[in-house]
OpenMM code with the backbone's topology and positions (N, CA, C; nanometers):
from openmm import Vec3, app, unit

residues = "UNK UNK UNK UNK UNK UNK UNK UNK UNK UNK UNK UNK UNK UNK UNK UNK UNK UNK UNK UNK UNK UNK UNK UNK UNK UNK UNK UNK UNK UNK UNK UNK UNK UNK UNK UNK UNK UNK UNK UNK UNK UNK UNK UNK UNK UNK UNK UNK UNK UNK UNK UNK UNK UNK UNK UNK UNK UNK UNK UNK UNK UNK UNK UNK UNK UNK UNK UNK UNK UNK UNK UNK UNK UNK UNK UNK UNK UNK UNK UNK UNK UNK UNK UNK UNK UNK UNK UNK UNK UNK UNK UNK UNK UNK UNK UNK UNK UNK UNK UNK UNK UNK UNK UNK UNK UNK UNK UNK UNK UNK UNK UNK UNK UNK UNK UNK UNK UNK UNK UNK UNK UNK UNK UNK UNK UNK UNK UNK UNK UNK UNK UNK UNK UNK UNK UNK UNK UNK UNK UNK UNK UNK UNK UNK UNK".split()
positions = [
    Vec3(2.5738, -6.3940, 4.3535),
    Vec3(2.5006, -6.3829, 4.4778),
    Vec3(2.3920, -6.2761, 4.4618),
    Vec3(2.2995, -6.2745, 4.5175),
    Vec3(2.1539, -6.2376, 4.4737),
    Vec3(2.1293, -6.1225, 4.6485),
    Vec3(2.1493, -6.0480, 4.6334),
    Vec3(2.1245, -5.9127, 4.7667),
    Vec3(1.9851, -5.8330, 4.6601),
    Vec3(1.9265, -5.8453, 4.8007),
    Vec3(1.7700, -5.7587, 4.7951),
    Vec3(1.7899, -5.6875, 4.8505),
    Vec3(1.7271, -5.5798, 4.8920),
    Vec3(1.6838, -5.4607, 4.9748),
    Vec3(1.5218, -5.4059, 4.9139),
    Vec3(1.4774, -5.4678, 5.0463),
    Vec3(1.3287, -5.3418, 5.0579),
    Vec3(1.2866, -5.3255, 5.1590),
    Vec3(1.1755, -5.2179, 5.1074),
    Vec3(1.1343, -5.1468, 5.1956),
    Vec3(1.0703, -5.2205, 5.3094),
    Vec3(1.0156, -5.2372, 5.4415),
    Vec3(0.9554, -5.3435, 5.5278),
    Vec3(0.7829, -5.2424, 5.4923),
    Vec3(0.7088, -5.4044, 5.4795),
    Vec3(0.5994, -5.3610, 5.5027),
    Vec3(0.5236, -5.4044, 5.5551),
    Vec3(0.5940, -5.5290, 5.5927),
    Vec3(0.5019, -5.6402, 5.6971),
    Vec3(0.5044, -5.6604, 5.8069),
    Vec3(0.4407, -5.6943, 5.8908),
    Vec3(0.4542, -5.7251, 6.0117),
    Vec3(0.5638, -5.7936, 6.0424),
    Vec3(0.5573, -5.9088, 5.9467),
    Vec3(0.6301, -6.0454, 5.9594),
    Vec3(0.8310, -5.9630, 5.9136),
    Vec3(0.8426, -5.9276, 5.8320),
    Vec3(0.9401, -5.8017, 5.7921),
    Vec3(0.9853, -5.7324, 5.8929),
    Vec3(0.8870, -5.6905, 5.9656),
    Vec3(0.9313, -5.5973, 6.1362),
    Vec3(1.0041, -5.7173, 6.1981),
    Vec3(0.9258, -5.8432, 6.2251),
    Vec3(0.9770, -5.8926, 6.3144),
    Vec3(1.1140, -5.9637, 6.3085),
    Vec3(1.1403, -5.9701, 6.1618),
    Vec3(1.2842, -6.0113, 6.1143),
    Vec3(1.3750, -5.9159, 6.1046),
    Vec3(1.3331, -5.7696, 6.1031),
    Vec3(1.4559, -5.7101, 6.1141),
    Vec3(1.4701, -5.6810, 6.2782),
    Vec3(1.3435, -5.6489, 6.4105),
    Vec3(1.3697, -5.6392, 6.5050),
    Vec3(1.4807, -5.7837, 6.5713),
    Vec3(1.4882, -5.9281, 6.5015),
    Vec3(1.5794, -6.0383, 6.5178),
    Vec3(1.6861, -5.9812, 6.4670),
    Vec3(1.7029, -5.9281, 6.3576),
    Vec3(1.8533, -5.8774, 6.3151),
    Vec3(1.9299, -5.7917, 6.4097),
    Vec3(1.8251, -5.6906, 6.4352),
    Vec3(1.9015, -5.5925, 6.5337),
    Vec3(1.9300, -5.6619, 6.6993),
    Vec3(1.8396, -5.7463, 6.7282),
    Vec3(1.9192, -5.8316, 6.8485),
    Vec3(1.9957, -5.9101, 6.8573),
    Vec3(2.0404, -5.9490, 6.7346),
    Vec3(2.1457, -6.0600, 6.7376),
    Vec3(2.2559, -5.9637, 6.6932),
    Vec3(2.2533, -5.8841, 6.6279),
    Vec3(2.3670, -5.7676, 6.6183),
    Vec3(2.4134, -5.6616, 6.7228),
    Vec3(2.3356, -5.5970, 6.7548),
    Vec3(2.3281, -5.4828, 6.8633),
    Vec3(2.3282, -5.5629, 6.9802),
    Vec3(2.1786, -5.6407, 7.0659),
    Vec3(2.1948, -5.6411, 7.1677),
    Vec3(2.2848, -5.7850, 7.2141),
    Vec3(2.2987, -5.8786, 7.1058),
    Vec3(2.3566, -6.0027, 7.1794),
    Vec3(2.5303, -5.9776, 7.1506),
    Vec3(2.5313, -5.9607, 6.9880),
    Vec3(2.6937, -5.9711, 6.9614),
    Vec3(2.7869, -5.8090, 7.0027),
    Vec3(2.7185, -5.7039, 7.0332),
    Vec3(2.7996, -5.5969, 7.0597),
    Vec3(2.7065, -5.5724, 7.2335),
    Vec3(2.6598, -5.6365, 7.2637),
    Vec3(2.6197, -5.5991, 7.4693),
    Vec3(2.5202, -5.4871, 7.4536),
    Vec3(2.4143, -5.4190, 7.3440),
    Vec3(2.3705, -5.2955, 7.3874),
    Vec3(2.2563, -5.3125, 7.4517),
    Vec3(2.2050, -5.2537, 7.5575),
    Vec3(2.0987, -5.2653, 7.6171),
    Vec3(1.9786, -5.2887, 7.5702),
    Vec3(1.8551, -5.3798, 7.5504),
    Vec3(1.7678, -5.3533, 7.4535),
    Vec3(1.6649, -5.2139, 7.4681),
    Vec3(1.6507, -5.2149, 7.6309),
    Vec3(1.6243, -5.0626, 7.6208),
    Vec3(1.6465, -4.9412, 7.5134),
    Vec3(1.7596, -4.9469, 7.4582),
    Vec3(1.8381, -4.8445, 7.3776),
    Vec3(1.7940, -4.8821, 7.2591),
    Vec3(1.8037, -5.0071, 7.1813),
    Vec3(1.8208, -5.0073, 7.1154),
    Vec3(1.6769, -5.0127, 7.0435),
    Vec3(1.5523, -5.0406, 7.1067),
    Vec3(1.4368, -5.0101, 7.0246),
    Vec3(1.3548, -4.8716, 7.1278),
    Vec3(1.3416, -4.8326, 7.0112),
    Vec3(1.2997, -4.6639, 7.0568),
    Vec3(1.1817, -4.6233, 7.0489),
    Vec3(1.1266, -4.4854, 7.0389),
    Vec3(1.0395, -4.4251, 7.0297),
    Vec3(0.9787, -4.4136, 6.8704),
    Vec3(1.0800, -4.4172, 6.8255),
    Vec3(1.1210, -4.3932, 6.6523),
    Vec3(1.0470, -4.5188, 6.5595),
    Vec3(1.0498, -4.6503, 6.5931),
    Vec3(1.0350, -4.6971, 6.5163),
    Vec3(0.8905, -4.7099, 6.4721),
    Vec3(0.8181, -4.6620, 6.4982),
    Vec3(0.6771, -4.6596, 6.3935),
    Vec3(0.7052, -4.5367, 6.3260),
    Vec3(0.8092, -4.4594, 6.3149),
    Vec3(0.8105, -4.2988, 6.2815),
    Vec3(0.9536, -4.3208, 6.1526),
    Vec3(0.9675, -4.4593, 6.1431),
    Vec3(1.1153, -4.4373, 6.0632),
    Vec3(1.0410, -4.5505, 5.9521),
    Vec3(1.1527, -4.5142, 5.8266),
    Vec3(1.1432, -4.6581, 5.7623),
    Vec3(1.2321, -4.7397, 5.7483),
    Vec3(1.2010, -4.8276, 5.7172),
    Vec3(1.2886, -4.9361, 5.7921),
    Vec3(1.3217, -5.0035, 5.6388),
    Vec3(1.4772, -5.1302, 5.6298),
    Vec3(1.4641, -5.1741, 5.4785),
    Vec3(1.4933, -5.3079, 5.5458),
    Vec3(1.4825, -5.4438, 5.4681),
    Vec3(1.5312, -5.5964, 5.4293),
    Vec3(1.6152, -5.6100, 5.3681),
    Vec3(1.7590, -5.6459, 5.4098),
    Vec3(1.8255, -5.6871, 5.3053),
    Vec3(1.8274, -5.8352, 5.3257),
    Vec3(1.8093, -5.9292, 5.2130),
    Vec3(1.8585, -6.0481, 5.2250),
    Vec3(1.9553, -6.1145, 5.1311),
    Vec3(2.0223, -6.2384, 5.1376),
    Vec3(2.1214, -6.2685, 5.0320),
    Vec3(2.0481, -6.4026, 5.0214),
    Vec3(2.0192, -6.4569, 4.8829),
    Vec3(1.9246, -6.5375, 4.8177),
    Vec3(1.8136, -6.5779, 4.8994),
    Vec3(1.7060, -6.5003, 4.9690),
    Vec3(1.6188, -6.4697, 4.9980),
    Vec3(1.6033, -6.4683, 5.1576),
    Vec3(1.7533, -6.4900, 5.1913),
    Vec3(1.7625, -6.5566, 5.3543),
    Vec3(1.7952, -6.4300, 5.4056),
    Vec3(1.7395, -6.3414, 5.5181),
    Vec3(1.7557, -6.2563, 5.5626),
    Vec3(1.9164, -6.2005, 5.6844),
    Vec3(1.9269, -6.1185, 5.5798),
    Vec3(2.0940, -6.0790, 5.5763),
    Vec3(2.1364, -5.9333, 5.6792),
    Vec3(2.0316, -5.8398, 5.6696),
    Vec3(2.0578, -5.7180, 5.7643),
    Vec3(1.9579, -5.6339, 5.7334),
    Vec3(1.9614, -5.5154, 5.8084),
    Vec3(1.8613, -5.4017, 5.8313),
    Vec3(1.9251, -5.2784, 5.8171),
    Vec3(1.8111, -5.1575, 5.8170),
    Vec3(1.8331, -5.0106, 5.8031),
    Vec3(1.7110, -4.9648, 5.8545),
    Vec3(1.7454, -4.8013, 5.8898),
    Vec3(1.6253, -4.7395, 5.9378),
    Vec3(1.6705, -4.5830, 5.8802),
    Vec3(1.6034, -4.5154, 5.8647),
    Vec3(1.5996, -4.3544, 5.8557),
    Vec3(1.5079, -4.2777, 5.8963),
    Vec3(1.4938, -4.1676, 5.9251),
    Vec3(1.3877, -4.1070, 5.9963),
    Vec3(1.4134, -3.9149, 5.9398),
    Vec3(1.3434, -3.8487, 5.9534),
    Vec3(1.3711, -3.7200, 6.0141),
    Vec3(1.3362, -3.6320, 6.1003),
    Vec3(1.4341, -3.5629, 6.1227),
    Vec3(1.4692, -3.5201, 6.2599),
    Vec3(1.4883, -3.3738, 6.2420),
    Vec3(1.4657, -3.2991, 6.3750),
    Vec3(1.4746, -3.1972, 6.3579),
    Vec3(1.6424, -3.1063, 6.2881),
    Vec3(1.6881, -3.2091, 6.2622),
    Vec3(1.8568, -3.1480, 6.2175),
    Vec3(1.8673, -3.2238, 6.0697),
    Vec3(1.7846, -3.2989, 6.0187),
    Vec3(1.8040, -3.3370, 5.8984),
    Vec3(1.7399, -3.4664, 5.8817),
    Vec3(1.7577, -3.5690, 5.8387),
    Vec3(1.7696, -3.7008, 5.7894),
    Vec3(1.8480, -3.8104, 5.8712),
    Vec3(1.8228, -3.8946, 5.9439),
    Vec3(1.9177, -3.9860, 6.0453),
    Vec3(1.8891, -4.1064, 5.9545),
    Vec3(1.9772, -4.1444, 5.9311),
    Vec3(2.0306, -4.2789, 5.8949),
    Vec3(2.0384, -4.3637, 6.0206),
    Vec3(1.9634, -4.4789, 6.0424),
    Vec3(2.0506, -4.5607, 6.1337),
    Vec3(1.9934, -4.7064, 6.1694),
    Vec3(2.0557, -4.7452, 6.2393),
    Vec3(2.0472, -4.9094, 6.2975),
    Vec3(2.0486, -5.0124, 6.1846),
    Vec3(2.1845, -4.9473, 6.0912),
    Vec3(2.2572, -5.0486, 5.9747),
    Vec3(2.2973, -5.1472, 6.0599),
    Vec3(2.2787, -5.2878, 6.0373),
    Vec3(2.3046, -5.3633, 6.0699),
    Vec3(2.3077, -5.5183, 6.0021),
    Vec3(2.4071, -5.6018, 6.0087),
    Vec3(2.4286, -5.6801, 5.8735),
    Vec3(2.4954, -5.8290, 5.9591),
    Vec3(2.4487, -5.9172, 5.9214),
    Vec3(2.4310, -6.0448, 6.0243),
    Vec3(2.5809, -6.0953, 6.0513),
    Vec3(2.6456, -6.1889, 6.1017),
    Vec3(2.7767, -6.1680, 6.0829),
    Vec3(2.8362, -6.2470, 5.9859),
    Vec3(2.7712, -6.3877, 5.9407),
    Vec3(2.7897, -6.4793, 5.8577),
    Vec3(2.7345, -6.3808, 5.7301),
    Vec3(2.7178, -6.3041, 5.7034),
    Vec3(2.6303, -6.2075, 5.5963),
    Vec3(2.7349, -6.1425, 5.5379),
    Vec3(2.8210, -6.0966, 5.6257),
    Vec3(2.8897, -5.9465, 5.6244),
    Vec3(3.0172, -5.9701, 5.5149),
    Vec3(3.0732, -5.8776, 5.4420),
    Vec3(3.1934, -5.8906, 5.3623),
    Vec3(3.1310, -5.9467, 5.1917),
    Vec3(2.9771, -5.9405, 5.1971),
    Vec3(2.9266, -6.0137, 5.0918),
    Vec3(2.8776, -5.8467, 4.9839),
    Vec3(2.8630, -5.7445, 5.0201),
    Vec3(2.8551, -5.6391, 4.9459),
    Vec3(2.6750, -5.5914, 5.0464),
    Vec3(2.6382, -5.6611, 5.1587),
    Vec3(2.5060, -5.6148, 5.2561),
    Vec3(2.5010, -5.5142, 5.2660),
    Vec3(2.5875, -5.4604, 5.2970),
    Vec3(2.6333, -5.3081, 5.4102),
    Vec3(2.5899, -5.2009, 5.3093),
    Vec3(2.6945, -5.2288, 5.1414),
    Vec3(2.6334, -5.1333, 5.0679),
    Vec3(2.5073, -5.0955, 4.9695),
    Vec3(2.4641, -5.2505, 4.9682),
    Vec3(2.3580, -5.2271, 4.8931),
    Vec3(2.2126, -5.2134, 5.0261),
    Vec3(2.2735, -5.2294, 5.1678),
    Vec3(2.1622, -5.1255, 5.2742),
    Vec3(2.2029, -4.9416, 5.2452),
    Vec3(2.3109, -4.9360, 5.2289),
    Vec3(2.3259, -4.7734, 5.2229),
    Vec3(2.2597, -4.7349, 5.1362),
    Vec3(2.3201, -4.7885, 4.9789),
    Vec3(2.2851, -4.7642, 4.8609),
    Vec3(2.0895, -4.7159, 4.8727),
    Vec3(2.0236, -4.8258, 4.9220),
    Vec3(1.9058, -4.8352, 4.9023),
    Vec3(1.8391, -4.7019, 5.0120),
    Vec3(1.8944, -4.7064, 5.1325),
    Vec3(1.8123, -4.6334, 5.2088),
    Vec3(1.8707, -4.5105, 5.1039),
    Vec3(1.9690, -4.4607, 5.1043),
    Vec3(1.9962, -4.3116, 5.0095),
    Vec3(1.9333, -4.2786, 4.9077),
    Vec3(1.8601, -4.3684, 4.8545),
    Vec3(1.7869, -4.3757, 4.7050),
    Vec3(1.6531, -4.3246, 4.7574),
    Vec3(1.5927, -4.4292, 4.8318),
    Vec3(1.4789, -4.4172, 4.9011),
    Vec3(1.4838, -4.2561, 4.9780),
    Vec3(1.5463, -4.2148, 5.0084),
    Vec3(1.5504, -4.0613, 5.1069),
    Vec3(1.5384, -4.0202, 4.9515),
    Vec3(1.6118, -4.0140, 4.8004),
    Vec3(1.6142, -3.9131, 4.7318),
    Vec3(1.4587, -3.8761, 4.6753),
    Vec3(1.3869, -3.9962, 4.7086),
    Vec3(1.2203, -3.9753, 4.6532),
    Vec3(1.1429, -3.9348, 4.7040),
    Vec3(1.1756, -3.8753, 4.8830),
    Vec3(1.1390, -3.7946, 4.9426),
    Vec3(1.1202, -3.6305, 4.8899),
    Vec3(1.0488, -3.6050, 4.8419),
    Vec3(1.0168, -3.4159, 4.8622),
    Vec3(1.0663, -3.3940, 4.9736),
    Vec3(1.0254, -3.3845, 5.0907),
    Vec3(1.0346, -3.3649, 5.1883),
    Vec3(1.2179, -3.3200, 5.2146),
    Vec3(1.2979, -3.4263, 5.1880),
    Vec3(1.4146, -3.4455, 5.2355),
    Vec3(1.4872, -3.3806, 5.1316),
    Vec3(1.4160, -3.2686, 5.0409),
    Vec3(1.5527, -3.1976, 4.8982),
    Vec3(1.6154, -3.1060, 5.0187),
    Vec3(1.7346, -3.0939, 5.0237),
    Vec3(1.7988, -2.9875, 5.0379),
    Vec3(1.8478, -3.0212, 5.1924),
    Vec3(1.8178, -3.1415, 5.2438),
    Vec3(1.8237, -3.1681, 5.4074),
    Vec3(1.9620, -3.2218, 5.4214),
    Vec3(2.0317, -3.2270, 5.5192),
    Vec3(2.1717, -3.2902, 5.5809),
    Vec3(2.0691, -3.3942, 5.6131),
    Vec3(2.1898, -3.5017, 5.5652),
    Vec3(2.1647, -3.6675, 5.5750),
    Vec3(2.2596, -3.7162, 5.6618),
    Vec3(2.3114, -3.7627, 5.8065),
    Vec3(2.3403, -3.7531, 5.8663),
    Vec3(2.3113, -3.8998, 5.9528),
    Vec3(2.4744, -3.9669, 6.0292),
    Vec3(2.4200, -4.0878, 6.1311),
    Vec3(2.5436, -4.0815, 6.2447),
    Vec3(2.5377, -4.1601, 6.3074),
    Vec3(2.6108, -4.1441, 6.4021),
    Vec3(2.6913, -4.2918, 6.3551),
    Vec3(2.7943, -4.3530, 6.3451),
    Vec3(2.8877, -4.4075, 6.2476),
    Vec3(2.9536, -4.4568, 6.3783),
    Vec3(2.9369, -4.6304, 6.3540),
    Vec3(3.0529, -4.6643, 6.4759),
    Vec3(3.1642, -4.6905, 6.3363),
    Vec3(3.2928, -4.6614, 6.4735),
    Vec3(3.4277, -4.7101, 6.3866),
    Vec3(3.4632, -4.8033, 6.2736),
    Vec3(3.4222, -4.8999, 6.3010),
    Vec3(3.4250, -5.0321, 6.2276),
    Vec3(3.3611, -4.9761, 6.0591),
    Vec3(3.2873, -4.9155, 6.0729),
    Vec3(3.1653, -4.9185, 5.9378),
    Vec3(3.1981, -4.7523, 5.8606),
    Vec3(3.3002, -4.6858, 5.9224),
    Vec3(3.2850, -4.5312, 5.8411),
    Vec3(3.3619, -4.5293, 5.7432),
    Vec3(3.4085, -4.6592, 5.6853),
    Vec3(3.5087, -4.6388, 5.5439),
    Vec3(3.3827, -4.6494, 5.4318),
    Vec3(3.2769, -4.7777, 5.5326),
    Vec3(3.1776, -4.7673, 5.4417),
    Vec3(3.0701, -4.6642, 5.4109),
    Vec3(3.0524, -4.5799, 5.4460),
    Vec3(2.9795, -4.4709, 5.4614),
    Vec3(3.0684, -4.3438, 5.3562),
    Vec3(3.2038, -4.3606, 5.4003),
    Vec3(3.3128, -4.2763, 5.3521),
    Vec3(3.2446, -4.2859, 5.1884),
    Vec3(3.2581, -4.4432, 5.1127),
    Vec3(3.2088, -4.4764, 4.9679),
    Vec3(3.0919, -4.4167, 4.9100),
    Vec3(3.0464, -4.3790, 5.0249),
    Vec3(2.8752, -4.2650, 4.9570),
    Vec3(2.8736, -4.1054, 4.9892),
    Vec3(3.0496, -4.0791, 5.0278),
    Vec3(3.0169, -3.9558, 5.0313),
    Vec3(2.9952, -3.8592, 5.1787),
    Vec3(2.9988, -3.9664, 5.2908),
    Vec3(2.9670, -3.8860, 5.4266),
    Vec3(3.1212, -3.8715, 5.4495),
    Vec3(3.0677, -3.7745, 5.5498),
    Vec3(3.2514, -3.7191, 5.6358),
    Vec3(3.2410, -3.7179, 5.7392),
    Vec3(3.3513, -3.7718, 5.8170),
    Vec3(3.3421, -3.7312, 5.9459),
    Vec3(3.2849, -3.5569, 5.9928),
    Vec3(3.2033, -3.5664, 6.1199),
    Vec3(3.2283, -3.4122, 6.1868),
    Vec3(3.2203, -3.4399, 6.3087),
    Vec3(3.3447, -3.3612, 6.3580),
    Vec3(3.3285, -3.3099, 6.4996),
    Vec3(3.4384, -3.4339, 6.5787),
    Vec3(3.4121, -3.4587, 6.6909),
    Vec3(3.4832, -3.5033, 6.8389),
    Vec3(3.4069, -3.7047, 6.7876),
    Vec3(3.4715, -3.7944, 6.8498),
    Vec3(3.4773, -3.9330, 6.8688),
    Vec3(3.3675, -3.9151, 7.0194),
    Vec3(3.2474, -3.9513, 7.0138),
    Vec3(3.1918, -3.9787, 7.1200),
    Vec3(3.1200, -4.1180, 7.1266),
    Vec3(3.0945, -4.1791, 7.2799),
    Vec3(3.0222, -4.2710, 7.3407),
    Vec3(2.8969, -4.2750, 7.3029),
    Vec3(2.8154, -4.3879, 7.2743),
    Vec3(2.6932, -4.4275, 7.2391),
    Vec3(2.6525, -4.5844, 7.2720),
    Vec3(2.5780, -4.5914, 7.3890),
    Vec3(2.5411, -4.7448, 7.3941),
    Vec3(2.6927, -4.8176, 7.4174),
    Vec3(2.8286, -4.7266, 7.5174),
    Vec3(2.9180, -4.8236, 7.5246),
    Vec3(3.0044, -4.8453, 7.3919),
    Vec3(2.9629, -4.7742, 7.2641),
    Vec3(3.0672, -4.8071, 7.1435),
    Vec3(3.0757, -4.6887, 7.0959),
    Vec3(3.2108, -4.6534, 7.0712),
    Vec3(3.2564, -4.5229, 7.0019),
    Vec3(3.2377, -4.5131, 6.8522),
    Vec3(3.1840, -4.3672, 6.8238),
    Vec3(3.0833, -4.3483, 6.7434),
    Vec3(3.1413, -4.2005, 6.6365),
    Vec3(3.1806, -4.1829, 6.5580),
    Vec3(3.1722, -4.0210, 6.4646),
    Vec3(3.0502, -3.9614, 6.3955),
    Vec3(2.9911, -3.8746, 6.4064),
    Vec3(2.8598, -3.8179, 6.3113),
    Vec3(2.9277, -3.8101, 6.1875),
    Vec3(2.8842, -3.8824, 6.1273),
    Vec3(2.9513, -3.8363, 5.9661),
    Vec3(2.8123, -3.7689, 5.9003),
    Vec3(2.8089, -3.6910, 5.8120),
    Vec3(2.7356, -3.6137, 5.7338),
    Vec3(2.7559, -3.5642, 5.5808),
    Vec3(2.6439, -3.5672, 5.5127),
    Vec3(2.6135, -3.5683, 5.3278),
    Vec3(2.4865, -3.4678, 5.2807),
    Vec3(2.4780, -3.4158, 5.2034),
    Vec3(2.3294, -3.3510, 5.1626),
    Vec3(2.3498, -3.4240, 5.0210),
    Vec3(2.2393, -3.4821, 5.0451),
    Vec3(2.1370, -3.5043, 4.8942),
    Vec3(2.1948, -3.5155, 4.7896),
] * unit.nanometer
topology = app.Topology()
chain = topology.addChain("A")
for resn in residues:
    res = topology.addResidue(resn, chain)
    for name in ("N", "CA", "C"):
        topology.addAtom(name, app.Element.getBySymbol(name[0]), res)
């Protein structure tokens, strides 16, 4: 099986991962679309993953005044269990390491339940208290570089 990941640079790229994140976020988990597209996204980069060229899930990262945010992993559902999830981590983490900018920064996301074993595999840890986000319970897990 053939998993891509890149970087988005197209328009046409935006508009397939903004479909990913609504059929994930706002249709199959209820999140408001309000919430779920932000202020951020001309300010983040964003990745493609697809599995033999058919578009499979998304990522975003940004930074922030506390470090590096990882977020709006998201992986289609007929997609999922195929190795998506890690070769979106894998790639956005690579991509942050070619950042100057980001040597020495906490890399950092807010982690729903379901997905922090996968996150666990690169190294993040839980911190702190189980809180609410968009209606789904969430841990900050956190990594440096």
């Amino acid at each position: 099986m053939n998993i891509s990941v890149e970087k988005v640079k197209t328009k046409e790229q935006l508009d397939t991962i903004f479909k990913i994140r609504e059929i994930v976020f706002v249709i199959e988990q209820e999140v408001d679309p309000a919430e779920e597209y932000d202020e951020f996204e001309a300010s983040s980069t964003h990745f493609l993953a697809t599995v033999e060229g058919e578009p499979a899930g998304t990522a975003r990262w940004r930074f922030t005044k506390n470090g590096v945010k990882l977020e709006r992993f998201a992986v289609l559902k007929e997609m999922r269990g195929k190795g998506v999830g890690q070769a979106l981590v894998q790639a956005v983490i690579d991509d942050i390491a070619e950042s100057e900018q980001a040597k020495d920064k906490l890399l950092y996301m807010h982690a729903q339940l379901p997905a922090m074993s996968l996150y666990a595999k690169f190294g993040f840890e839980k911190v702190g208290e189980m809180f609410e986000e968009c209606n789904i319970m969430h841990y900050q897990m956190e990594r440096y570089l």
